[in-house]
FIMAR-207246 format. One record per residue: residue number from 0; x, y, z of N, C-alpha, C in turn. Coordinates in steps of 0.02 Angstrom, whole numbers. Atoms other than C-alpha are relative to their C-alpha. Example, Ala and Ser with C-alpha at 12.3 -4.5 7.8 and 13.67 -1.06 7.14 Angstrom:
SEKOL   resi   n.east   n.north     n.up   ca.east   ca.north    ca.up   c.east   c.north     c.up
SEKOL      0       45       -59        0       615       -225      390       45        60        0
SEKOL      1      -42       -59       -3       684        -53      357      -39        55       37
% end
This chain:
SEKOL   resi   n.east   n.north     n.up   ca.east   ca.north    ca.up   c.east   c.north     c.up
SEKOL      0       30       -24      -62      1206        275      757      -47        59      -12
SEKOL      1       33       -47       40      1143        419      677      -65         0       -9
SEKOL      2       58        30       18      1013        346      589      -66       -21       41
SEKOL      3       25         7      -77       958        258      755      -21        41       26
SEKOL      4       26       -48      -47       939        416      839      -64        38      -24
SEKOL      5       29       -40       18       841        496      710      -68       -40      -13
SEKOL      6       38        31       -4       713        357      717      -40       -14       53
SEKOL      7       44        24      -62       673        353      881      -72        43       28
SEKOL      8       60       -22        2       540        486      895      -63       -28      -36
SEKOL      9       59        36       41       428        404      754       -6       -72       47
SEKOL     10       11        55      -18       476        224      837      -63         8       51
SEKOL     11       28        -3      -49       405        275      986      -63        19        0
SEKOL     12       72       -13       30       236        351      920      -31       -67      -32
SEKOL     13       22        77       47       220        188      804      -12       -35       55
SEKOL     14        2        56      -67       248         70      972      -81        30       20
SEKOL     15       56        -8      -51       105        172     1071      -72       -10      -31
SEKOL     16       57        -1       57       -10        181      902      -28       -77       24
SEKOL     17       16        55      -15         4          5      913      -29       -58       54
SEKOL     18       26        38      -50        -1        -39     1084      -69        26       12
SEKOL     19       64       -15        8      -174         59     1082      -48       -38      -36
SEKOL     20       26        40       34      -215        -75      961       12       -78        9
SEKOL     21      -69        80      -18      -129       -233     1044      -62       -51      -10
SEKOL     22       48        66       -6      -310       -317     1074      -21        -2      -71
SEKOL     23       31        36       75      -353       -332      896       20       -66      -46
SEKOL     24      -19        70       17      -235       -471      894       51        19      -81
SEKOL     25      -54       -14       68      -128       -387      742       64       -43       -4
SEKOL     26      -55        51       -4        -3       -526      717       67        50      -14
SEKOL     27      -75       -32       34       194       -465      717       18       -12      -85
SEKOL     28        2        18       59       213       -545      557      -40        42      -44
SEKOL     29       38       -69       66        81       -424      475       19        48       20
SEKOL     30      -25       -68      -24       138       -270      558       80        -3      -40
SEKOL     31      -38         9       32       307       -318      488      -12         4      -77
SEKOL     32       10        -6       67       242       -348      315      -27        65      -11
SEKOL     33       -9       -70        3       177       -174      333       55        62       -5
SEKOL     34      -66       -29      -14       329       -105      380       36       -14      -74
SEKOL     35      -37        32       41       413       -188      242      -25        60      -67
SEKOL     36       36       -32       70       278       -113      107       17        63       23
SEKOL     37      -20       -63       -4       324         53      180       53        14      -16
SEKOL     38      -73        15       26       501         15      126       -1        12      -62
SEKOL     39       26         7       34       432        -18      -22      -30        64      -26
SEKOL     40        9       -55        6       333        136      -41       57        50      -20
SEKOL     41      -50       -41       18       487        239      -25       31        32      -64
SEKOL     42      -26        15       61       569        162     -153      -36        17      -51
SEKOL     43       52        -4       56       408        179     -277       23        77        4
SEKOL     44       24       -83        9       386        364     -220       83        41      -39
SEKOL     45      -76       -24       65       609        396     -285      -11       -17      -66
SEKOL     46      -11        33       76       579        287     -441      -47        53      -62
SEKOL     47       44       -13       54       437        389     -494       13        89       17
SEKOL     48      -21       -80       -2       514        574     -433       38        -4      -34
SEKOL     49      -51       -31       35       661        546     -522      -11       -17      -85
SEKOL     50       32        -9       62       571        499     -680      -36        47      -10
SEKOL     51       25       -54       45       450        636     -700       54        64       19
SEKOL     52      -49       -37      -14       608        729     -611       29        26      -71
SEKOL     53      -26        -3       71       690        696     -774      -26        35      -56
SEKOL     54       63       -58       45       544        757     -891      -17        60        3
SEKOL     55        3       -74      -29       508        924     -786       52        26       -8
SEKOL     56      -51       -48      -18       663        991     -752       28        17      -65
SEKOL     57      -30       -14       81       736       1001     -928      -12        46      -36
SEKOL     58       43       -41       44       603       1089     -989      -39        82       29
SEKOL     59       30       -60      -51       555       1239     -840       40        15       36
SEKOL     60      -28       -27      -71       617       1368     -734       -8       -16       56
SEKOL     61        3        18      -73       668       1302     -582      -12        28       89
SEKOL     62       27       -67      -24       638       1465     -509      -75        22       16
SEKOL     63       82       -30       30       467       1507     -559      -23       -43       59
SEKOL     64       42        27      -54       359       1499     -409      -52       -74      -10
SEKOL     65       41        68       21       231       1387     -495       46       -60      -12
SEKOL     66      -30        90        6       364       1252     -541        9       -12       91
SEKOL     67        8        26      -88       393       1253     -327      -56       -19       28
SEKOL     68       47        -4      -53       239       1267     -281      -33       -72      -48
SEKOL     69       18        59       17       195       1106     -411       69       -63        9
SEKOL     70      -42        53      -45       361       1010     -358        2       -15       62
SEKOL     71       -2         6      -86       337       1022     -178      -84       -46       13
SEKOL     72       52         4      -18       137        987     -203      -11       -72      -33
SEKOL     73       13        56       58       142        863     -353       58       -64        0
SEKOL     74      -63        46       22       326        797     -385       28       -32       83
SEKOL     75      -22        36      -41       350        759     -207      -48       -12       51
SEKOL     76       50        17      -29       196        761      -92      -40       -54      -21
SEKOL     77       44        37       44        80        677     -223       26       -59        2
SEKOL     78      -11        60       10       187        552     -260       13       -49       57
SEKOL     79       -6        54      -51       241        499      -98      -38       -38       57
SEKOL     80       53        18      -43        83        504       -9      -43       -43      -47
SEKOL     81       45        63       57        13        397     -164       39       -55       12
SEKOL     82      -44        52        1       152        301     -155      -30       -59       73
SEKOL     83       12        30      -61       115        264       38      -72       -36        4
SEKOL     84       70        29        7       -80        241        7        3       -67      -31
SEKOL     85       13        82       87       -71        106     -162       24       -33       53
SEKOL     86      -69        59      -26        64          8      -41      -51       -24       69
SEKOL     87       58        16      -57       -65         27      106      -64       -22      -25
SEKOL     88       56        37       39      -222        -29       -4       22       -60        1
SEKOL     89      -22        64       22      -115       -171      -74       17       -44       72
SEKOL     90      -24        30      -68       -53       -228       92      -67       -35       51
SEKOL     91       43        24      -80      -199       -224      205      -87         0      -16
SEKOL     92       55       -34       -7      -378       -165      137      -36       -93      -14
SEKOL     93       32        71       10      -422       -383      103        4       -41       39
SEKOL     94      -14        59      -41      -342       -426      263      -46       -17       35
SEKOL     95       21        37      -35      -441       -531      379       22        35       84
SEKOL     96       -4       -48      -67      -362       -429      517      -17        54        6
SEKOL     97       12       -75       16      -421       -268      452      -77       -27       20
SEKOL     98       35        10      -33      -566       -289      586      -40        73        0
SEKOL     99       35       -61      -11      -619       -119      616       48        82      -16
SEKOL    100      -42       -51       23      -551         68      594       33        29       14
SEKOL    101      -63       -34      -32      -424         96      710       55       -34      -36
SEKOL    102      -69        37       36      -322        -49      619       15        63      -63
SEKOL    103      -47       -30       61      -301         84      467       35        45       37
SEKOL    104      -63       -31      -16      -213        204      583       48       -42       13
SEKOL    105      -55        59      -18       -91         38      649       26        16      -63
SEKOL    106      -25        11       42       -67         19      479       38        32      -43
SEKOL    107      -46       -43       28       -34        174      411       61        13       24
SEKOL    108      -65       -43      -28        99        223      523       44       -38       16
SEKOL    109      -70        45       31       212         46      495        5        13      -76
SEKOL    110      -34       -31       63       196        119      313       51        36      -10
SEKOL    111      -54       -34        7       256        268      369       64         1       19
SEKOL    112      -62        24      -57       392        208      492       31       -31      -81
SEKOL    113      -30        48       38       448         89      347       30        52      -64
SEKOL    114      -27       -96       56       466        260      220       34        37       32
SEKOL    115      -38       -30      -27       546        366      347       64       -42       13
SEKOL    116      -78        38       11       672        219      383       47         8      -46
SEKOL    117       -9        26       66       720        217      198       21        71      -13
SEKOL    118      -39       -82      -11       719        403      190       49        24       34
SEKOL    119      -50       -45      -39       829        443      334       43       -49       -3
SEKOL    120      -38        26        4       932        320      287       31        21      -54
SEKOL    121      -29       -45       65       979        402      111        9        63       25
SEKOL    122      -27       -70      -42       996        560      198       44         1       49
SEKOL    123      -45       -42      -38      1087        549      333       97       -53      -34
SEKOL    124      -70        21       31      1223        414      230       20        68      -34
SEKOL    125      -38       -53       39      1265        587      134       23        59       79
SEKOL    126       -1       -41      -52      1239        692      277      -17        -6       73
SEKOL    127       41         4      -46      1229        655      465       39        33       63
SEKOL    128      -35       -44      -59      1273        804      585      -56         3       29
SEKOL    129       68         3      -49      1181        826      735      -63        27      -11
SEKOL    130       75       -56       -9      1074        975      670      -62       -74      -40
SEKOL    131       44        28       49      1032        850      512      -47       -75       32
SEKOL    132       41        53      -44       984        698      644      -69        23       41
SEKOL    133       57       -27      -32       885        810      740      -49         3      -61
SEKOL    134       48       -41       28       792        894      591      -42       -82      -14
SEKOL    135       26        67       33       756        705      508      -20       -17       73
SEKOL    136       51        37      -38       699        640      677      -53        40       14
SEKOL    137       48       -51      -15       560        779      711      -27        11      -49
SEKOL    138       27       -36       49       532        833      546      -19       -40      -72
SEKOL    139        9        31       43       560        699      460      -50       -80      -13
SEKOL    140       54        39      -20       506        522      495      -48        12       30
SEKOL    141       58       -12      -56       421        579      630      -57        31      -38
SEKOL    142       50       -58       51       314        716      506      -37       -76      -41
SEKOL    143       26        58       76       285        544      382      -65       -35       69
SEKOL    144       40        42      -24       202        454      542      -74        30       12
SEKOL    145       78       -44      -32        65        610      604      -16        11      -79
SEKOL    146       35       -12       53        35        625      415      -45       -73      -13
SEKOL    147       37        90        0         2        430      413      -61        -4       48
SEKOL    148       48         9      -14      -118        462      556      -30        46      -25
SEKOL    149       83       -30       35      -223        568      475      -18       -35      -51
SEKOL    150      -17        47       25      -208        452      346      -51       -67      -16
SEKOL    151       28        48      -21      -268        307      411      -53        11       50
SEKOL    152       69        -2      -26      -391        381      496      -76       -15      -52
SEKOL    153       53        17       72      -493        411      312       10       -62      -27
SEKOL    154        7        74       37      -442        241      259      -22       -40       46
SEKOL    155       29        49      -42      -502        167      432      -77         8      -30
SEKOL    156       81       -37       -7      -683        253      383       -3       -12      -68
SEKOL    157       18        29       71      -657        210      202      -25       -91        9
SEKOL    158       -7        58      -23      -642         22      251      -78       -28       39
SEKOL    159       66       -24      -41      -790         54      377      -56         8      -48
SEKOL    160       77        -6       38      -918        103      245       14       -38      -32
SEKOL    161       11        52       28      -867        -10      118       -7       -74       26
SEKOL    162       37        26       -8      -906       -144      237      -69        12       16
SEKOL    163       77         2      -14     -1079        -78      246      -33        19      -44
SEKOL    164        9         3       69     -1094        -64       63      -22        52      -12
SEKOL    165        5       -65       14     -1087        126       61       83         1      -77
SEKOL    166      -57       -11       40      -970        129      -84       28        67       -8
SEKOL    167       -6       -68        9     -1000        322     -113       45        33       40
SEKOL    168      -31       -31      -64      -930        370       56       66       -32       10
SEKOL    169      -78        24        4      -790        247       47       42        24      -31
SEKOL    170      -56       -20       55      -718        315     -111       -5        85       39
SEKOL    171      -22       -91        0      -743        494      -29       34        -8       60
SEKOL    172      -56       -10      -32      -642        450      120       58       -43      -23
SEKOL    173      -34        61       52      -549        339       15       67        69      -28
SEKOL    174       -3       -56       40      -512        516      -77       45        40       79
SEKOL    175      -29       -45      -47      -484        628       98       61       -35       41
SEKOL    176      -57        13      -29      -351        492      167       79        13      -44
SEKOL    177      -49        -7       25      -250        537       25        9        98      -31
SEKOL    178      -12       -84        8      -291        745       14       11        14       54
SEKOL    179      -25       -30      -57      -266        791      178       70       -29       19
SEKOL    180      -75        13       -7       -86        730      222        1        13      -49
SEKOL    181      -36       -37       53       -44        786       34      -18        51       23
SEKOL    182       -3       -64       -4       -85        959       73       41        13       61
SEKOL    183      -56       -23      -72       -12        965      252       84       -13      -32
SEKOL    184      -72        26       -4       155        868      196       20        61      -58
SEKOL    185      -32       -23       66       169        987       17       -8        68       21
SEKOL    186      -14       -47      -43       135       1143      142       74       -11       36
SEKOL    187      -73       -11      -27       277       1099      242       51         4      -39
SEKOL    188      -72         5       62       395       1060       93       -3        80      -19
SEKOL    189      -13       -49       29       344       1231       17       24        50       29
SEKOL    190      -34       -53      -39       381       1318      168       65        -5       17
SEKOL    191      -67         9       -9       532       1235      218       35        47      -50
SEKOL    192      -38       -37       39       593       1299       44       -7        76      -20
SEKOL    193       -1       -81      -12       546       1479       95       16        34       59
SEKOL    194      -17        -4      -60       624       1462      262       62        48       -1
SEKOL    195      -84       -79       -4       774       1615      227      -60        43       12
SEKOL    196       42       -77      -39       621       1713      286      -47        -9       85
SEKOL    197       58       -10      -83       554       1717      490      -62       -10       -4
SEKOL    198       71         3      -27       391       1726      466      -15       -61      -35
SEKOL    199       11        72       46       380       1577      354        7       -57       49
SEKOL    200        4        71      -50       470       1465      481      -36        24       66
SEKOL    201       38       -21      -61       360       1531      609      -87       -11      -17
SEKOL    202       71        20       15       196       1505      496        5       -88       12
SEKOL    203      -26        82        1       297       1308      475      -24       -33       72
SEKOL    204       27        18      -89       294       1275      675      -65         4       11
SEKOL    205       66       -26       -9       118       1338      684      -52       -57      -38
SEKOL    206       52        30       38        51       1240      547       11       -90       24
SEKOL    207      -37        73      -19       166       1077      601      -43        -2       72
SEKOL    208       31        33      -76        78       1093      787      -69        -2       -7
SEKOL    209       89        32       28      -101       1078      691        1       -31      -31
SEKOL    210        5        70        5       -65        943      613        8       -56       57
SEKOL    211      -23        35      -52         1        862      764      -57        -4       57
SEKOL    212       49       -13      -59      -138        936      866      -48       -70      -23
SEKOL    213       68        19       51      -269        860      723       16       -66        8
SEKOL    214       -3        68       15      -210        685      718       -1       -30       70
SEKOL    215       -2        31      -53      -189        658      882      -85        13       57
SEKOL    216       53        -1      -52      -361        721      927      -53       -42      -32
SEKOL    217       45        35       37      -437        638      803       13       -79      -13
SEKOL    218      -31        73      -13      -333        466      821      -45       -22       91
SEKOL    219       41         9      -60      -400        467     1000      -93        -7        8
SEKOL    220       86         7       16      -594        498      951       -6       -51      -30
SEKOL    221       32        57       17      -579        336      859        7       -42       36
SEKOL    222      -44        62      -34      -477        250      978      -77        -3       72
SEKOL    223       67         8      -37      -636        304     1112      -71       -33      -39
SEKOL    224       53        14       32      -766        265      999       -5       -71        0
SEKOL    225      -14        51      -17      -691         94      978       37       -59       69
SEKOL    226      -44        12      -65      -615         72     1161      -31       -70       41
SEKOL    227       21        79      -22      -755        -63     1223        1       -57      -40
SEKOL    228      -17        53       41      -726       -159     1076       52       -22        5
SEKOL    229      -47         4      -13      -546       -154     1078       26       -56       41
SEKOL    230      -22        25      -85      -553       -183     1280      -17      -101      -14
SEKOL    231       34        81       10      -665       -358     1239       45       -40      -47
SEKOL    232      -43        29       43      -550       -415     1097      -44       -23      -59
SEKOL    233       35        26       43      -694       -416      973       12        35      -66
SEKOL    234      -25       -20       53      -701       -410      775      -55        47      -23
SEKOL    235       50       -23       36      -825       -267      708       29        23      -42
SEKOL    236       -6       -53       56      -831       -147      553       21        43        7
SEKOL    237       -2       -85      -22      -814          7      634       -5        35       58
SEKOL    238       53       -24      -42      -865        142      745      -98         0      -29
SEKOL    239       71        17       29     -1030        190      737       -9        33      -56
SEKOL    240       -6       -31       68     -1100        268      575      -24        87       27
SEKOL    241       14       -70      -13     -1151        429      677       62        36       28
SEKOL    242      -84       -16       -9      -971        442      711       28        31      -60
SEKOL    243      -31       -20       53      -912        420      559      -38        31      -52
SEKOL    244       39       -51       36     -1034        526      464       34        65       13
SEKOL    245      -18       -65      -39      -998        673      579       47        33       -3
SEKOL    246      -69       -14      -23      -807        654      578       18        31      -75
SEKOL    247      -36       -18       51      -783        684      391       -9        88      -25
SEKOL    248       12       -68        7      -847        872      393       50        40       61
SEKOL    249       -6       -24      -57      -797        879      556       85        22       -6
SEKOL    250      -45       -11        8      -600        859      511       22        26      -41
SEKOL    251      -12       -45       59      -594        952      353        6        58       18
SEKOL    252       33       -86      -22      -671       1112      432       45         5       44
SEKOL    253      -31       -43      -48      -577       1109      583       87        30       -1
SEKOL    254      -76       -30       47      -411       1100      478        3        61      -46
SEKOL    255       15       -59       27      -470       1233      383       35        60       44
SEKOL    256      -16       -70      -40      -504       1352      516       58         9       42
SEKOL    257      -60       -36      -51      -347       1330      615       58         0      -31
SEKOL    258      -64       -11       38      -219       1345      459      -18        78      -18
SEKOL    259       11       -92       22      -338       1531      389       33        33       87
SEKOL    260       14       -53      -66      -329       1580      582       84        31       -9
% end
């Protein structure tokens, strides 16, 4: 039951992601196989923490700020938001339903649903008291899905130029769907593990409601951009390219300035 409970915040974001995307005709069956590869993911992103786990730790203070601040950034951000990308490439970037660039947010965020499942399911089998249900549904899946939409926003716009045989621009949002959620998600990890101090979990909340702000304002600008397409049930590439030109300075900078502020 547990488990259940601590799922239902992400479910419910995933459902609306989706139903924002219902006319694209995304078959259950692929949304499922998404889901699945996010399962999948999981699993990749443990297999390959507790191998270089093994290698690191042996050999470094576990103390030493720099080994935290490269386990939180490298040994567990890196890998799991790589993990989630490769599994989301492999899954979807050849499908025939991958119509335009709202499908990469859909997609990302049955990745992440399918990784947070998997996660809060190894967590709360060891541990599942109310605080730890709460924290994993808010902080946890839920955190994997708004990192997925930012996410899949750069891989909707990667997708987007490489059908218009911009390769350059593909591989550079290709590049920002997988640096921006690593830096947000390996921020939160580093703070969490500096949370015996107030102002830390008080910078945490702050930084967690700009990501939340960011994805959701910027999940919506594609979802308008593409809204008469959508509405009609037709298949294009993209928004437009003065969209997506605009958007990739546009979301860098404004994450910037509202994590210095």
């Amino acid at each position: 039951m547990g488990i259940i409970l601590s799922l239902i915040p992400s479910c419910i974001l995933v459902f609306i992601i989706c139903r924002m995307g219902k006319t694209q005709k995304n078959s259950i069956t692929f949304l499922l196989k998404m889901l699945g590869f996010g399962a999948l993911s999981a699993l990749l992103a443990a297999g390959l923490s507790i191998l270089f786990t093994d290698i690191i730790f042996g050999s470094v203070n576990q103390e030493n700020f720099l080994f935290i601040l490269f386990n939180n950034f490298i040994l567990v951000a890196l890998v799991e938001e790589g993990a989630k990308i490769f599994l989301l490439k492999k899954g979807s970037w050849n499908s025939p339903l991958f119509t335009h660039s709202f499908n990469g947010i859909v997609y990302a965020s049955m990745i992440a649903l399918g990784f947070g499942i998997i996660e809060n399911i190894v967590y709360l089998l060891v541990d599942a008291t109310i605080t730890k249900i709460i924290v994993r549904g808010l902080l946890g899946a839920f955190g994997h899905v708004i990192d997925a939409m930012m996410m899949g926003f750069f891989y909707g716009l990667a997708k987007f130029f490489s059908t218009k045989g911009d390769e350059e621009l593909s591989k550079k949002n290709m590049k920002y769907a997988l640096i921006v959620p690593l830096l947000f998600h390996g921020s939160f990890d580093m703070l969490l593990n500096l949370a015996d101090y107030t102002i830390v979990v008080f910078i945490f909340f702050i930084l967690y409601a700009v990501e939340i702000v960011l994805a959701f304002k910027y999940m919506m600008k594609a979802y308008r951009e593409n809204k008469e397409i959508l509405q009609a049930g037709a298949a294009v590439e993209g928004p437009s390219e003065e969209f997506a030109q605009d958007v990739i300075s546009d979301v860098t900078s404004e994450a910037t300035e509202n994590i210095t502020e």
